[in-house]
N, C-alpha and C positions, 0 to 999 in steps of 0.2 A: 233248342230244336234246330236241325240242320236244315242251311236250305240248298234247296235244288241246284241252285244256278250259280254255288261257289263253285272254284277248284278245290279237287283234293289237294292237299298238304302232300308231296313224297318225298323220304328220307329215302335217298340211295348206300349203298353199302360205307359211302366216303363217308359220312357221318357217324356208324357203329365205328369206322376205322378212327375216327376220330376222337372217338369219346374212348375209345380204347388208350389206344396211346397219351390220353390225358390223361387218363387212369395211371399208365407207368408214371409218367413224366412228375405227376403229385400224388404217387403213392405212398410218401412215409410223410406227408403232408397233414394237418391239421387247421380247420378255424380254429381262429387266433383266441387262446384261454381256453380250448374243449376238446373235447373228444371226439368231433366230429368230420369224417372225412372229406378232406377238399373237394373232393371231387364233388360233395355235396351242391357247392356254393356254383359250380362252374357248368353242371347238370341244370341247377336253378336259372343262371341266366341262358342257357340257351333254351330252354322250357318258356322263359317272358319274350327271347328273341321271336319265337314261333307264334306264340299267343299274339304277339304283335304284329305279325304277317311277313317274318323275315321270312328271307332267302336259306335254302340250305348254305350257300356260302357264308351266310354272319350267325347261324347257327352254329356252323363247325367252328369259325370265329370265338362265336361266345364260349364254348367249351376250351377253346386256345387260349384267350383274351388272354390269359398270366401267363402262358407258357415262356415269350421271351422276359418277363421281367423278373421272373419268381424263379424260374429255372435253367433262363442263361440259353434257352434253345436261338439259334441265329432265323433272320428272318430266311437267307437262305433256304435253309434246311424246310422256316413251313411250305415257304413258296412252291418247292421242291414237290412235297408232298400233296399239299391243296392247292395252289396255283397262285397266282398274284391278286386276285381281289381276298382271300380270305387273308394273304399275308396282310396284306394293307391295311385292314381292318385291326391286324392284331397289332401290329406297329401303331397303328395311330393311338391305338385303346391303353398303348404301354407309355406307365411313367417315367420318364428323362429322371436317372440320378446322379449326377454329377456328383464327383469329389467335393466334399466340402460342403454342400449346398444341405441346410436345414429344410425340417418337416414343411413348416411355411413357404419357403421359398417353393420346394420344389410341386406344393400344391398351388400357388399362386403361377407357377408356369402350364402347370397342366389343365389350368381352368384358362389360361389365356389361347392355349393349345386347343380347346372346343371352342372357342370363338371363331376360329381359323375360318374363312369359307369356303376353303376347297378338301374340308373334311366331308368323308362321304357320307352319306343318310346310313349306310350299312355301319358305319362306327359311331356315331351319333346314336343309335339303336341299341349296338352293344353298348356302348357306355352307359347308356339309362336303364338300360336291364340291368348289369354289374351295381352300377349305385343304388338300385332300386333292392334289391336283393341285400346288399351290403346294409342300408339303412334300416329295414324290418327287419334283419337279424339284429342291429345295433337295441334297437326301438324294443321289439322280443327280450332278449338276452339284459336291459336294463330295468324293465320292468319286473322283468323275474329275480335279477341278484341284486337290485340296486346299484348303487354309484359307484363301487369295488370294481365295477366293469373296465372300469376308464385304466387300471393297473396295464392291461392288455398290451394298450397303444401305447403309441409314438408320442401322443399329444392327449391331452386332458378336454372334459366336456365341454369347455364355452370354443376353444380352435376346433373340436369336431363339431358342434352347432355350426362353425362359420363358414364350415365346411362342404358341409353338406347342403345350406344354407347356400352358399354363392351355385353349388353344382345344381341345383334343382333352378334358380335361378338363371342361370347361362344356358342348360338343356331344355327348360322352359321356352324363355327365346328362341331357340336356335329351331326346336319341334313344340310350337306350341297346340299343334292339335294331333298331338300324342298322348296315346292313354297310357303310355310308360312313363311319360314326364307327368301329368295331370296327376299320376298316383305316386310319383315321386315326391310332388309338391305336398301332396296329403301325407306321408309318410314323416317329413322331413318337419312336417308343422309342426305334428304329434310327437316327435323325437324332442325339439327344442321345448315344447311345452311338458315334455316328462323331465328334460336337463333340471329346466325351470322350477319345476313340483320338486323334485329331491335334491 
């Protein structure tokens, strides 16, 4: 039931423009093993960014979050378009991949990378809606095909338990009276206790 004395939620036109152009930018894009289009997953965390009380900025955010890492777009160019806190957001929420640098490594920099404390609560948000999203599809998609799932990744069940495992962990910490993180935590349990069961 709604009540009286919230504000409305309003999406301005920058966010249809946004979700558009996400649209181009992962159009021949799929989650990873399916048929299902990316834009799915990036729809999804700006959909938990809102639920959670963001900002149209970490909403447009969340539907960017991959833009520079998946697609090479320069921070530049979003800044350009959606202004310097949505960039910022996106850049923080982007994985650093150095030459050379294995699956672990470069996840053991990116959870050292949320630790930072001059990360903003607006990417701290996206990033828990992105993992939160990422993990019930993982948790979904294992229960349904079984352990053939793990073929997809980079890394195998017990490094994505440790993974997902240290990030609900650090995002815990960092928000712990987030109902992003709290259902992360709950996601992430049931994920390692399904590794565990098969």
């Amino acid at each position: 039931m709604a009540r009286d004395d919230l504000p409305t939620a309003v999406l301005t036109a920058r966010f249809g423009e946004a979700t558009r152009w996400a649209s181009l930018l992962h159009a021949d894009q799929a989650r990873k093993g399916t048929r299902i289009a990316y834009i799915s997953h990036l729809l999804a965390v700006a959909s938990l960014v809102l639920e959670d009380g963001g900002t149209e900025e970490e909403a447009i955010a969340g539907v960017l979050h991959d833009a520079i890492e998946d697609c090479h777009v320069s921070e530049a160019e979003i800044r350009a378009r959606y202004g310097g806190p949505v960039a910022e957001i996106v850049v923080a929420c982007s994985e650093k991949r150095p030459p050379g640098a294995d699956w672990q490594t470069r996840k053991r920099d990116y959870l050292a990378h949320l630790e930072d404390p001059n990360l903003s609560t607006g990417a701290l948000r996206v990033t828990s809606a992105d993992k939160l999203h990422n993990a019930r599809s993982i948790l979904s998609d294992l229960r349904e095909h079984g352990p053939s799932i793990w073929d997809r990744f980079n890394a195998g069940a017990s490094a994505q338990a440790w993974y997902y495992g240290e990030m609900a962990r650090v995002l815990g910490a960092r928000c712990p009276t987030s109902v992003l993180t709290r259902e992360l935590r709950r996601v992430v349990d049931a994920l390692v206790a399904e590794i565990e069961r098969t």
